[in-house]
Backbone bond lengths (Angstrom), bond angles and torsions (degrees), N, CA, C in turn:
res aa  C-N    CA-C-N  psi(-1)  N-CA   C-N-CA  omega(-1)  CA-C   N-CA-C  phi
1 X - - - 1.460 - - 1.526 109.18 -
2 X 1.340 119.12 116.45 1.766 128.44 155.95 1.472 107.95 -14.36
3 X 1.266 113.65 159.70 1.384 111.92 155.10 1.727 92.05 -134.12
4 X 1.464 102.98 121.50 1.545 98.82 163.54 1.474 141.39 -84.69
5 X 1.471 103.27 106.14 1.600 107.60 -170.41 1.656 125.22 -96.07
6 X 1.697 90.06 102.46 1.765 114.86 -148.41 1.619 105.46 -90.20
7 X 1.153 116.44 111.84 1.561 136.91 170.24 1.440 127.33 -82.24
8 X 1.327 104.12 144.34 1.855 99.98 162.43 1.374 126.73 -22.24
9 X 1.459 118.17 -26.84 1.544 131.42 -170.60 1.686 89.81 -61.81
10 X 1.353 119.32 -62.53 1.653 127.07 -173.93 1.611 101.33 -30.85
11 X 1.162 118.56 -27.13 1.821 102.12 -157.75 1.942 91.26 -66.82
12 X 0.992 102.65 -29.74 1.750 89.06 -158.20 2.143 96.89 -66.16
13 X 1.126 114.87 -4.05 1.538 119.35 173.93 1.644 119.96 -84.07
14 X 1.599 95.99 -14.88 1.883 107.30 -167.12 1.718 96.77 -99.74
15 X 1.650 94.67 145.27 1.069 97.37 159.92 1.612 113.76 -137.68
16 X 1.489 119.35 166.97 1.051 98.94 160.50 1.692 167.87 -92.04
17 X 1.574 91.60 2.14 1.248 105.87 164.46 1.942 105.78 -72.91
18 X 1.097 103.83 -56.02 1.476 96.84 -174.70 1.610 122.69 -59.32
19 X 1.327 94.65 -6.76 2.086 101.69 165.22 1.180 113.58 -76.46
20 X 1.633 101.24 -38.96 1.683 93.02 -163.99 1.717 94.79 -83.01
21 X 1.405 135.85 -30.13 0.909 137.42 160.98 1.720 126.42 -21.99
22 X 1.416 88.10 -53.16 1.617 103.43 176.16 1.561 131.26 -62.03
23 X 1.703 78.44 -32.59 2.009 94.69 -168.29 1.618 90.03 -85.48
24 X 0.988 139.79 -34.80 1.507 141.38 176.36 1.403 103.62 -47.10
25 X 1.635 109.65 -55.61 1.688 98.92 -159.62 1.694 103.77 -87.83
26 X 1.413 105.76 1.43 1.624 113.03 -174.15 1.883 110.39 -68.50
27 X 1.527 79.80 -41.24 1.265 91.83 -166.79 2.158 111.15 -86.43
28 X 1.367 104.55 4.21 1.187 95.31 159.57 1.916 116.17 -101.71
29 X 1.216 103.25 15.91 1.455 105.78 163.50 1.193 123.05 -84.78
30 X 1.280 131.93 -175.69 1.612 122.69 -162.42 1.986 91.78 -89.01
31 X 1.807 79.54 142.05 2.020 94.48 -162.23 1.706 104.01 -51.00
32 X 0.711 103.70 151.37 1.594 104.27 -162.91 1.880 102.48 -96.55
33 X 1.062 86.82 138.01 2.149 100.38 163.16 1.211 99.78 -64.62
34 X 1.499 104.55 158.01 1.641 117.92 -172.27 2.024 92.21 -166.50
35 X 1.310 89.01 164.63 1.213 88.80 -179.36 1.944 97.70 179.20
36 X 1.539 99.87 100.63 1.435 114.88 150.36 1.296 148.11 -80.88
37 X 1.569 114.96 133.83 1.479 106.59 177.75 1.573 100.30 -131.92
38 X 1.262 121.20 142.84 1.302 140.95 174.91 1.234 113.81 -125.52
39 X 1.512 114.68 150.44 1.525 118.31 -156.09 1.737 71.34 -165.95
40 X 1.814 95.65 132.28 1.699 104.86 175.79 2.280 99.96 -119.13
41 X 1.074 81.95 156.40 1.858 77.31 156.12 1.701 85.61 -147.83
42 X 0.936 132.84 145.18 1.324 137.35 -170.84 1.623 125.18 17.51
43 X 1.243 109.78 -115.12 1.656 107.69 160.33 1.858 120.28 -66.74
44 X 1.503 121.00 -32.73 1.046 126.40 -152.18 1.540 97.20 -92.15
45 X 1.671 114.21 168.07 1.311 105.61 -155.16 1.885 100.76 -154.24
46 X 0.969 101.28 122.65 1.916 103.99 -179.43 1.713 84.66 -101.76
47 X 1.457 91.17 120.93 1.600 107.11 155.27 1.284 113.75 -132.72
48 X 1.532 125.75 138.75 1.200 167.77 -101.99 2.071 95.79 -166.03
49 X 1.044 126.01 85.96 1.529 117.77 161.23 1.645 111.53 -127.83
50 X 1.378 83.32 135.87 2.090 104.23 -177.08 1.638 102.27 -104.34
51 X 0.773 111.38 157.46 1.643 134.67 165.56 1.061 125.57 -155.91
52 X 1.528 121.51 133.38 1.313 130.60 -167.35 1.858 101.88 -140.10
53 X 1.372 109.15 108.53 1.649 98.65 -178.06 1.774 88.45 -131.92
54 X 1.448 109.48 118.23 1.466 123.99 163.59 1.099 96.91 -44.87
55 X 1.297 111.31 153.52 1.603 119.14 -167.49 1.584 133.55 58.32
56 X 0.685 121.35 -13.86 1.778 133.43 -170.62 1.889 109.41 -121.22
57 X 1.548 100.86 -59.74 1.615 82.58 173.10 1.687 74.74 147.68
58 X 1.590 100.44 174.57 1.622 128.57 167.71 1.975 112.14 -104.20
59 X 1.448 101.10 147.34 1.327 113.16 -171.26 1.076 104.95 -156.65
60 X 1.280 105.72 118.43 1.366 133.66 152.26 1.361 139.27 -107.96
61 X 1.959 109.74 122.20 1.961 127.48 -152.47 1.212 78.59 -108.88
62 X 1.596 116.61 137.49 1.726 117.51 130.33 1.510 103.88 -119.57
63 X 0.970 106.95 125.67 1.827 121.17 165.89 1.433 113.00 -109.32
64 X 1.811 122.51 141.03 0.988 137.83 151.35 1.339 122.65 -88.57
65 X 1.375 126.10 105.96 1.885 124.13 178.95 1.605 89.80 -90.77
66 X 1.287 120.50 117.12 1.583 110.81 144.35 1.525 107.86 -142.91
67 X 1.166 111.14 106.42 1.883 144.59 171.78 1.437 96.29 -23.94
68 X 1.716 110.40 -42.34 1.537 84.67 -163.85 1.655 119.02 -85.04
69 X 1.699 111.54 14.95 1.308 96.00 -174.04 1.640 139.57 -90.10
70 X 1.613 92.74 14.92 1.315 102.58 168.95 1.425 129.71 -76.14
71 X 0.966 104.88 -6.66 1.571 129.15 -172.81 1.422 106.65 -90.80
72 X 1.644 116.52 -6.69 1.311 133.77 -152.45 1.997 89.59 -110.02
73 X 0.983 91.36 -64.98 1.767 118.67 173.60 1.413 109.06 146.54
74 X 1.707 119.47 8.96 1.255 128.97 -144.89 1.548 107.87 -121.25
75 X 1.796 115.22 156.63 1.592 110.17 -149.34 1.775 82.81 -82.55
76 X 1.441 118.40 156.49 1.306 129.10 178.77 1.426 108.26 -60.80
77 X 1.674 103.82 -38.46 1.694 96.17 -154.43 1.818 84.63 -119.77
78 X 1.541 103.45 131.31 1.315 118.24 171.59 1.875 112.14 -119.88
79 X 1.331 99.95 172.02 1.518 93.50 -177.45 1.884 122.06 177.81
80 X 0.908 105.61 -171.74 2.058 106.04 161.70 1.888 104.86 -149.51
81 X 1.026 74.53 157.66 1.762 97.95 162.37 1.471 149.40 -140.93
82 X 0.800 132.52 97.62 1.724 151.42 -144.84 1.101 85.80 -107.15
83 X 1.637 109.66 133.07 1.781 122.95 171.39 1.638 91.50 -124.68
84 X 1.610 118.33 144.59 1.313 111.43 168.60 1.792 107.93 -103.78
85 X 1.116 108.95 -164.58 1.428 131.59 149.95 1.580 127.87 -84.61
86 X 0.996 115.17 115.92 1.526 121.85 -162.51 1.316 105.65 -77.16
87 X 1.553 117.27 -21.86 1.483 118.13 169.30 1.537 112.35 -88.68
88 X 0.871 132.11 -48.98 1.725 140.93 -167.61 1.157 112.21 -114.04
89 X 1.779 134.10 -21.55 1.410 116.85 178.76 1.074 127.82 88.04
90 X 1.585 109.65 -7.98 1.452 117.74 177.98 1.700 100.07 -72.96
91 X 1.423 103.44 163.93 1.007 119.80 173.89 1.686 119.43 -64.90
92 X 1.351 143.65 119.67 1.681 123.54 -170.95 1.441 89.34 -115.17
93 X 1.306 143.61 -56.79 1.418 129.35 -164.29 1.712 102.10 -142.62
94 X 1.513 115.17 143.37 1.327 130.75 154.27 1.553 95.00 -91.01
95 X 1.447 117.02 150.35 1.751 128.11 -146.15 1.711 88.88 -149.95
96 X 1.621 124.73 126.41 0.863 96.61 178.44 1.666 125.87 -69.92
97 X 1.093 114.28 179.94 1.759 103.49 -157.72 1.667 104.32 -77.71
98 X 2.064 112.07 -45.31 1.393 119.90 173.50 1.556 114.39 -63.04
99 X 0.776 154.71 -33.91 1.469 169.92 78.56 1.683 89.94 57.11
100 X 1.640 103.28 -111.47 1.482 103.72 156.04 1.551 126.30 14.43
101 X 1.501 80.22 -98.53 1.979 109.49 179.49 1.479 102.40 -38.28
102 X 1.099 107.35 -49.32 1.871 102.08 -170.30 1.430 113.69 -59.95
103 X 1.456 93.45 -51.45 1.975 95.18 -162.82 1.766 93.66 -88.91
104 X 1.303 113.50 -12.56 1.764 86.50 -179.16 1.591 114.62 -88.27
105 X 1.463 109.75 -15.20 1.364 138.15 -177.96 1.645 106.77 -52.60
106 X 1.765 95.34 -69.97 1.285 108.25 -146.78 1.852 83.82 -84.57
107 X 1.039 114.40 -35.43 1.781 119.61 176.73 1.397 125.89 -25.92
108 X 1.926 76.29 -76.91 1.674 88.71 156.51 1.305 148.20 -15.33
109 X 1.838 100.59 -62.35 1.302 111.99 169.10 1.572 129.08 -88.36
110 X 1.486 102.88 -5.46 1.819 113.86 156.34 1.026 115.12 -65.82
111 X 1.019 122.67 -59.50 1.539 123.23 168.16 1.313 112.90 -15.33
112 X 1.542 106.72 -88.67 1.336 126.53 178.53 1.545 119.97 -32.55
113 X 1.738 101.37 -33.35 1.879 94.56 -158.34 2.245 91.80 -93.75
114 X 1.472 94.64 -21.45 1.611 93.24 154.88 1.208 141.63 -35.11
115 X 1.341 107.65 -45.88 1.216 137.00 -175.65 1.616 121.91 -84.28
116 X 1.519 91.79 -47.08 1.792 115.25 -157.69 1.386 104.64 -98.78
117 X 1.616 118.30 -39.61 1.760 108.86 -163.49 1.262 88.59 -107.72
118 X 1.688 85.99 154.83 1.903 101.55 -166.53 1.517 88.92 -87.22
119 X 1.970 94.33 146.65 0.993 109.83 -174.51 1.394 126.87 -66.25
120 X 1.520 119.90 -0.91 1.777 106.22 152.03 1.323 110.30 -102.96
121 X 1.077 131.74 61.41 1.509 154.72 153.36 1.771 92.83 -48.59
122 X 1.259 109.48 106.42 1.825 114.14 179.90 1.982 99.93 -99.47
123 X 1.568 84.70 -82.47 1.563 112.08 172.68 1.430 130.95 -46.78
124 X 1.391 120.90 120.90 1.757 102.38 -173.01 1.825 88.19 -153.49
125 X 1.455 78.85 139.56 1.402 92.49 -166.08 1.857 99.69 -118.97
126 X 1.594 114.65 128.89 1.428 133.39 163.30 1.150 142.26 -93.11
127 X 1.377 123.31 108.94 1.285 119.51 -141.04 1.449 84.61 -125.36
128 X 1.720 107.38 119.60 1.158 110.91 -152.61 1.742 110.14 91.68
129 X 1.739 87.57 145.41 1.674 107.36 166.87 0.937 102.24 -122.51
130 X 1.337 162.40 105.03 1.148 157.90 141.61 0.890 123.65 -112.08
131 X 1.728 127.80 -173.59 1.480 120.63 -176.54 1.830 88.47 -74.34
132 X 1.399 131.69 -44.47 1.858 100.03 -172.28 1.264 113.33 -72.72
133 X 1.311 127.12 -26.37 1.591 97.99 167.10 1.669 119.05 -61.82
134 X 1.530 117.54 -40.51 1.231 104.28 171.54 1.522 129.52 -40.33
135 X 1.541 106.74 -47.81 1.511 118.32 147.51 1.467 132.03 -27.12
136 X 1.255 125.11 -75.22 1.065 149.79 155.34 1.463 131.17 -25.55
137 X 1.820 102.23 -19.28 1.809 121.07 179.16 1.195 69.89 -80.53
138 X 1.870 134.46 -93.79 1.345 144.28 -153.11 1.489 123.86 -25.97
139 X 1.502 96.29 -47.68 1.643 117.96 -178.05 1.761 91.70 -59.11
140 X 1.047 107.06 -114.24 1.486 123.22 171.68 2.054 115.66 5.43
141 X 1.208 95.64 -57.97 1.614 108.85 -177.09 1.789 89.55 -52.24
142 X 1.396 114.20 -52.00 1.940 100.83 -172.14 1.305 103.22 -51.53
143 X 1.413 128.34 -43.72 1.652 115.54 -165.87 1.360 116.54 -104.28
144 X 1.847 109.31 6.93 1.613 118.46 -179.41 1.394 101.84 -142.42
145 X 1.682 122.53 64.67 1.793 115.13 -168.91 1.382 90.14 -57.37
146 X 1.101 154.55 -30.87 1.731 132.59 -140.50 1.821 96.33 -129.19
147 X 1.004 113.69 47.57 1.388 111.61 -155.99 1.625 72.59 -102.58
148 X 1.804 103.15 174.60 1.297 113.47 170.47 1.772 102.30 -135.02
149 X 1.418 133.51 142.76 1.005 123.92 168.23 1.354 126.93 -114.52
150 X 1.075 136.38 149.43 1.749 151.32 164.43 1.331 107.08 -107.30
151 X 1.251 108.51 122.11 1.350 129.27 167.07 2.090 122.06 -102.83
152 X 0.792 107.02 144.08 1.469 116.78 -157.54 1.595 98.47 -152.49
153 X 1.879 104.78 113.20 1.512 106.63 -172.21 2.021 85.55 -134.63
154 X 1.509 102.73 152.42 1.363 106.16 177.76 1.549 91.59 -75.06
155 X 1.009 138.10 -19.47 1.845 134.32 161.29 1.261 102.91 -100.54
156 X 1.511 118.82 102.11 1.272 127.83 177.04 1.520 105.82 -75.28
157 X 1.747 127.83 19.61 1.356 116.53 174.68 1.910 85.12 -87.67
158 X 1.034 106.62 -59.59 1.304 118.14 -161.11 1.790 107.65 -53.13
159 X 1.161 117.84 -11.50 1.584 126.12 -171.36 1.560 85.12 -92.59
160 X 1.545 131.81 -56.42 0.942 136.27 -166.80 1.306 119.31 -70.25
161 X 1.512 124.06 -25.87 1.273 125.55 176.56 1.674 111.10 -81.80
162 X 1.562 108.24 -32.05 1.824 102.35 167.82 1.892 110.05 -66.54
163 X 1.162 105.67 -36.39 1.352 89.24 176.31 1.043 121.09 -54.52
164 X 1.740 130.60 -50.22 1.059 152.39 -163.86 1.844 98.47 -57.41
165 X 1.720 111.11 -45.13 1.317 104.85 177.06 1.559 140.04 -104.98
166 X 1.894 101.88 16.78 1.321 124.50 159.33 1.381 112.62 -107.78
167 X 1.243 115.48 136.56 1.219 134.06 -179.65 2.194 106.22 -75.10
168 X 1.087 113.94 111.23 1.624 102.44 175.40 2.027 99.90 79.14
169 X 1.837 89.68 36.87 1.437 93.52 161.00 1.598 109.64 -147.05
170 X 1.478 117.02 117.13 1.320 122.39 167.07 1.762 124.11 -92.74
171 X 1.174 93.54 144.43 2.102 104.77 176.89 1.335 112.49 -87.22
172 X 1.006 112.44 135.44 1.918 112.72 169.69 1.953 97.82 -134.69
173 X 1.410 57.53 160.36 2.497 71.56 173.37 1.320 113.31 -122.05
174 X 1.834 101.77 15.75 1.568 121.59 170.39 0.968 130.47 -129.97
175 X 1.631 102.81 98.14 1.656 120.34 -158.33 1.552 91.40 -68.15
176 X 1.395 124.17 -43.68 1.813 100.45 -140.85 1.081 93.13 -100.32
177 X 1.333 130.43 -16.06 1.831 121.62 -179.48 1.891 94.42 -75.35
178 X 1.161 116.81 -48.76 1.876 116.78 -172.87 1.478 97.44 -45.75
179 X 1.853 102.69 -51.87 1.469 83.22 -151.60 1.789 115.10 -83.00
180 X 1.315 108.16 -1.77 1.613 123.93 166.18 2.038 107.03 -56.14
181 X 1.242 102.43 -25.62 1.270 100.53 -173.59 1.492 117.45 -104.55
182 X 1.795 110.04 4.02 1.346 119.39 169.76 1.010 141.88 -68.01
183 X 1.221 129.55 136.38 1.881 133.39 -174.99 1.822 77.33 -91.04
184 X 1.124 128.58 -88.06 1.566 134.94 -157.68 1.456 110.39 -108.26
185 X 1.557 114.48 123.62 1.692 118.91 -168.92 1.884 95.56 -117.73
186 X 0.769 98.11 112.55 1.900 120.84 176.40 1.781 97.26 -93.24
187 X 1.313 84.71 127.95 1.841 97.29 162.50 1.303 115.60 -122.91
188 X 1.108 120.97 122.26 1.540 104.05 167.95 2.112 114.50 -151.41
189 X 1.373 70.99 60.79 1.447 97.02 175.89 1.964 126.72 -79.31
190 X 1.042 126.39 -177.13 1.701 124.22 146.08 1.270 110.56 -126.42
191 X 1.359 127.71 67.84 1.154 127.72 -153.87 1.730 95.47 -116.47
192 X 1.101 97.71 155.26 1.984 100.07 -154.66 1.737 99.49 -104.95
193 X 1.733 119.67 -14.95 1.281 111.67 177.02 1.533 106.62 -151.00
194 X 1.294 140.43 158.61 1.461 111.17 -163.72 1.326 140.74 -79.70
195 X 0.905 110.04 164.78 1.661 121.13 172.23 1.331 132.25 -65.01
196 X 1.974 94.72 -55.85 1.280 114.71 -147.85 2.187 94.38 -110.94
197 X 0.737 109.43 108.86 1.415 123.61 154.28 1.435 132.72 -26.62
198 X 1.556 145.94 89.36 1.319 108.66 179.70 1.436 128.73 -75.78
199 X 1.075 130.51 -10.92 1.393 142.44 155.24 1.741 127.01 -56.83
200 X 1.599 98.84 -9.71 1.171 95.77 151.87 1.427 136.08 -127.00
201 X 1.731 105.20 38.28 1.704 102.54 146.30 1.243 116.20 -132.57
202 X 1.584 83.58 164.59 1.876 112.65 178.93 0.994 105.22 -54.10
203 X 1.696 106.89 153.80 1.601 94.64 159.07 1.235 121.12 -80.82
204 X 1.603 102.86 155.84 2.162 98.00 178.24 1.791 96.39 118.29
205 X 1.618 109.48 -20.45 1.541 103.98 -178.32 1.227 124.52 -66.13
206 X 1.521 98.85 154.54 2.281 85.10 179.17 1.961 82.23 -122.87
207 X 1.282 81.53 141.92 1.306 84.11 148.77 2.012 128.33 -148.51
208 X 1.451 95.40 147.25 1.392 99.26 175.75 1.420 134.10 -117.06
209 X 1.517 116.29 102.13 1.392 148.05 -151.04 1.583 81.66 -84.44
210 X 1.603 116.17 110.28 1.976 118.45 162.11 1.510 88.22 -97.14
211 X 1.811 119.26 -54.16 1.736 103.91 -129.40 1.100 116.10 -59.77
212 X 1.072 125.49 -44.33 1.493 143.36 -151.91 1.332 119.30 -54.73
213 X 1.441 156.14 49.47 1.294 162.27 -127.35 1.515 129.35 -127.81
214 X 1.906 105.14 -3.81 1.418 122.18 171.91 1.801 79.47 -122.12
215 X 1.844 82.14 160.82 1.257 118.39 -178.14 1.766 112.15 -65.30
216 X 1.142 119.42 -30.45 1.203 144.70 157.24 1.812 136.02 -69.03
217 X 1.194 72.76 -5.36 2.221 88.28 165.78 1.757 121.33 -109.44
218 X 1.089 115.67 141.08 1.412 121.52 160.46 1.527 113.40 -147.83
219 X 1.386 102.36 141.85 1.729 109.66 -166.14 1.974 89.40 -116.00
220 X 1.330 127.81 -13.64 1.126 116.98 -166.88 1.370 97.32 -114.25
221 X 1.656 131.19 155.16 1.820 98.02 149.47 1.606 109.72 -117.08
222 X 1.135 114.84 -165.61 1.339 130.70 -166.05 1.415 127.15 -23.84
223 X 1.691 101.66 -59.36 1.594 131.83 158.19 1.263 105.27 -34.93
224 X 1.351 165.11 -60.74 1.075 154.23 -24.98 1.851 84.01 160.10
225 X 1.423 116.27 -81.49 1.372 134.13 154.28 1.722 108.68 -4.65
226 X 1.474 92.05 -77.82 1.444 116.20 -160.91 1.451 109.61 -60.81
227 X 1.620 117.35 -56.35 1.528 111.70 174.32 1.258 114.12 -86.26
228 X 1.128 147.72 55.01 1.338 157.07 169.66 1.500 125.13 -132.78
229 X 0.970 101.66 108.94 1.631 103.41 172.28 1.408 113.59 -62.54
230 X 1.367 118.66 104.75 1.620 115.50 -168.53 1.541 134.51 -106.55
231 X 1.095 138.51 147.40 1.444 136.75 -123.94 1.492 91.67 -160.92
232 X 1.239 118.14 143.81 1.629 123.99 160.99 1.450 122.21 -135.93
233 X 0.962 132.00 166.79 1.684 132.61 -179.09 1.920 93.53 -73.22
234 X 1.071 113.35 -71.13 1.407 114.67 169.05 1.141 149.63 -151.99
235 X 1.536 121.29 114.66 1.606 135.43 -153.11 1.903 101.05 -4.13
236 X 1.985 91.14 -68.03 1.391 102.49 -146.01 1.863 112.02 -66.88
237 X 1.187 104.66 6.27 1.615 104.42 -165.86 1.082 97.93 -117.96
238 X 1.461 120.22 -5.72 1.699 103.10 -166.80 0.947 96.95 -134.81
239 X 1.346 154.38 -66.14 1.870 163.10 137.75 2.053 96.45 36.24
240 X 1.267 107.54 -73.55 1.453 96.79 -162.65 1.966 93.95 -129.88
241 X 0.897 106.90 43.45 1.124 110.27 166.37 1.779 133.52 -129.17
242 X 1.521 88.23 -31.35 1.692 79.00 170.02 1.865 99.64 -134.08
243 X 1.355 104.69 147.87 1.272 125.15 -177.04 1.158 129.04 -22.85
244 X 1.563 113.78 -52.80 1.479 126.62 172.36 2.110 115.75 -32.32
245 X 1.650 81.49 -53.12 1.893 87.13 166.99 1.452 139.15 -97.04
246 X 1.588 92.91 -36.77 1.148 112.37 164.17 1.574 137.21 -47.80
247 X 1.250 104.95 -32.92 1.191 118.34 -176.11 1.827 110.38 -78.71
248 X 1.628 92.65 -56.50 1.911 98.25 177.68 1.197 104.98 -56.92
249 X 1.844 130.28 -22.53 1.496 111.72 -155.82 1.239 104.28 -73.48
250 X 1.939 107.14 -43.96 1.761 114.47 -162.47 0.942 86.28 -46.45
251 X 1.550 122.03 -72.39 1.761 117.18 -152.09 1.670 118.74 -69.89
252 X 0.937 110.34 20.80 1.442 113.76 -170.81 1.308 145.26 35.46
253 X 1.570 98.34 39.52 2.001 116.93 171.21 1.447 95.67 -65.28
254 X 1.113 125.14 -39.44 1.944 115.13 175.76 1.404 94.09 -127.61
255 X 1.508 85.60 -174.64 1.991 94.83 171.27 1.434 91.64 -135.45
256 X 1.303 126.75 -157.31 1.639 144.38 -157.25 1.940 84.47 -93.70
257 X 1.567 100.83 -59.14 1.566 91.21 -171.97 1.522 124.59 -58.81
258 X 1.485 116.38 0.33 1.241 115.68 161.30 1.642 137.87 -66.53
259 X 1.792 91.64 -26.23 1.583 108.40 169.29 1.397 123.26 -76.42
260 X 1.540 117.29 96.66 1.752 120.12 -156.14 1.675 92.52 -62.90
261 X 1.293 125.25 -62.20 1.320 107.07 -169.70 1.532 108.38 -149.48
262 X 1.330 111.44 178.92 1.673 125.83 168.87 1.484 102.52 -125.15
263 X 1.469 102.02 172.35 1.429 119.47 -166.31 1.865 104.47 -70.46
264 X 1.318 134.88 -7.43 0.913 154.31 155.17 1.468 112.33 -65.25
265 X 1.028 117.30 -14.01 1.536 124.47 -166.03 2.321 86.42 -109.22
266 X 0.786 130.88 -15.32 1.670 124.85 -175.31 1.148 91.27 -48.17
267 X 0.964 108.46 -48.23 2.339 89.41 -155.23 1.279 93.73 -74.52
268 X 0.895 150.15 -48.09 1.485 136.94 -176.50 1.942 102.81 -58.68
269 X 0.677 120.51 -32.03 2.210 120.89 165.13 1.869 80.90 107.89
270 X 1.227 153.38 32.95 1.304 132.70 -159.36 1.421 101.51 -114.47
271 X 1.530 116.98 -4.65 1.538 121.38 168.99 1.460 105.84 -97.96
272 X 1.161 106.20 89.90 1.718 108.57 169.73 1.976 103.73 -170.52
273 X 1.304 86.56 157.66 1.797 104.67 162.91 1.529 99.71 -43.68
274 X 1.536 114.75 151.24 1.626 123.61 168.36 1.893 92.56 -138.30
275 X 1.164 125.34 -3.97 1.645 105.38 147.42 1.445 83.63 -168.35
276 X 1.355 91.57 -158.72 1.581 114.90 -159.75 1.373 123.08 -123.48
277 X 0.918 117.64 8.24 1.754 150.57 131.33 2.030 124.13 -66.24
278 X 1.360 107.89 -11.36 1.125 117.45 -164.75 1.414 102.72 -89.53
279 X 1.258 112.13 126.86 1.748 115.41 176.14 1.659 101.62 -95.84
280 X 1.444 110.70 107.71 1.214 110.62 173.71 1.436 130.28 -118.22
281 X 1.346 137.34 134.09 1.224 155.67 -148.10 1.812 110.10 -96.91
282 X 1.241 129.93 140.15 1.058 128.66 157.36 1.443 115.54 -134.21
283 X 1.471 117.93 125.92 1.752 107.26 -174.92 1.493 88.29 -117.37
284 X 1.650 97.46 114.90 1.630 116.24 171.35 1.886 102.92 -72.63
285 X 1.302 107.14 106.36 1.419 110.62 174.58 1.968 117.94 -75.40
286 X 1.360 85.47 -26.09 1.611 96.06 -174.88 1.456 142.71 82.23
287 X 1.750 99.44 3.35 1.691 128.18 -147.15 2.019 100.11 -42.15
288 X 1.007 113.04 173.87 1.295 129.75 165.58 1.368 108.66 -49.81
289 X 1.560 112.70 -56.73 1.552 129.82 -152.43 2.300 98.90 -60.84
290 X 1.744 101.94 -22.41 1.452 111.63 -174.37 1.370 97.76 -90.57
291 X 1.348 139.81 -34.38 1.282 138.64 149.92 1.542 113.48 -26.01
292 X 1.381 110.29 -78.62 1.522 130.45 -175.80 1.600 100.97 -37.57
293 X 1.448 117.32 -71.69 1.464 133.96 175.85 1.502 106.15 -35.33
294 X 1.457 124.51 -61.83 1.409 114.19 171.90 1.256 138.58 -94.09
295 X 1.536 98.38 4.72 2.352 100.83 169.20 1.543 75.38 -94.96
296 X 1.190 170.07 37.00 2.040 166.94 163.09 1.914 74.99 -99.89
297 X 1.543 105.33 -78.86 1.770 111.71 -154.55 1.994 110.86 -48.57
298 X 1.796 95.80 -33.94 1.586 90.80 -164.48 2.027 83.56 -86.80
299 X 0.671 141.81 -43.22 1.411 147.44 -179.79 2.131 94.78 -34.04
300 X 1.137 93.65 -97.54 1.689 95.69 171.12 1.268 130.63 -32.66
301 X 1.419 113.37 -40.97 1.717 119.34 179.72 1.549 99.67 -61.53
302 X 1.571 118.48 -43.94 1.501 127.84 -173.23 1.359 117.01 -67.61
303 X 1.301 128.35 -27.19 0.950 135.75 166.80 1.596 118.39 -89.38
304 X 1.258 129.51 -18.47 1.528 134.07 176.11 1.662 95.99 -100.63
305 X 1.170 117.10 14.49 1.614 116.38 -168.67 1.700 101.11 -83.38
């Protein structure tokens, strides 16, 4: 048996309706095994993610996060990806690792704003410049063509230079007045305490929380928690594991029954808007099992390519 060894070349085969397509019907298969390991040396971070979904196949992520490699000229987060055979276990494709990261990243949170932001969602505000917000213009533009974006970087060179290289993207150095004027507020920061205010949105906002991924980060604070109807990609990866929840649960600004649903929860219809006044929350956890779901979609597209 081949092993297919899948490159950047694949992106021109992906799209994004048919990702989020994928992660929908992924997740009505039986809930998938997962299994994390994290290993820190100061800021930087070896992660270790497994996935196991009956029917679909086994996957195995290792990513390197270390903050300081921009300073290097180099992307922060490095990594590989191994997809198996769901029948035999053999190995079928190494995937490149950014590849992955991009479309399961920015996917993730399409999904969610599918579901969650009302459909005249104009305004969308980026918190953070990075390569996923850069992502995240592309993502977004499929389910918002006429959308407009604001970008907002704690280095307003770097906010200013993505504007400069998205077309129908403006910079500000004013987070809380932009984001007062938001239909959809994107974070995708590593920011260790928050950003985003709940006192400063309207009602009707969605927002989608990526950065936050150690136990020790929050991009939202409390406020934020409280008026938000809140939602996650999935209970078991995000609940007591990374900061964003973890942190409000110990102390009890929410509890577990505050989280209306996970992507496991679709077939029942219980992940969605219930009006249009509703400020609703999505914390993209990122689990393995969304890995698995999209090295399956770029795997098939490459081969039906």
């Amino acid at each position: 048996m081949s092993i297919e060894m899948i490159g950047k070349e694949a992106e021109a085969h992906l799209s994004w309706p048919a990702l989020t397509a994928a992660l929908t019907a992924g997740h009505l298969l039986p809930r998938a095994e997962i299994g994390d390991t994290f290993l820190y040396r100061g800021k930087d971070t070896l992660l270790n993610r497994a996935a196991w979904i009956d029917g679909l196949g086994q996957l195995v992520k290792c990513a390197t996060i270390f903050p300081g490699n921009g300073a290097l000229g180099l992307p922060s987060v490095n990594g590989a990806v191994t997809l198996y055979s769901d029948q035999t276990g053999v190995l079928e494709a190494v995937v490149d690792f950014h590849l992955v990261t991009k479309w399961k990243t920015a996917g993730d949170s399409l999904l969610a704003a599918s579901l969650l932001a009302r459909k005249d969602s104009h305004e969308i505000v980026l918190v953070g410049a990075g390569t996923v917000a850069r992502s995240m213009v592309q993502a977004y533009r499929s389910l918002f063509p006429d959308a407009h974006f604001t970008v907002w970087n704690r280095s307003p060179a770097a906010a200013q230079a993505m504007a400069d290289d998205l077309p129908g993207v403006t910079a500000t150095d004013d987070l809380r007045a932009t984001i007062r004027k938001a239909d959809i507020v994107c974070t995708a920061t590593m920011s260790l305490s928050p950003l985003v205010q709940g006192d400063w949105l309207r009602p009707g906002t969605h927002l989608d929380l990526i950065g936050a991924y150690r136990p020790d980060m929050r991009e939202a604070d409390d406020e934020v928690l409280r008026r938000a109807s809140i939602f996650v990609d999935s209970r078991a990866t995000t609940l007591h594991h990374i900061g964003e929840l973890k942190d409000p649960l110990a102390r009890g600004v929410i509890t577990e029954a505050d989280v209306k649903a996970d992507y496991y929860d679709l077939a029942a219809g219980i992940y969605r808007r219930q009006s249009d006044d509703e400020i609703t929350l999505a914390k993209n956890g990122g689990g393995a099992h969304l890995d698995l779901m999209t090295a399956a979609y770029i795997l098939n597209a490459w081969k039906n390519r």
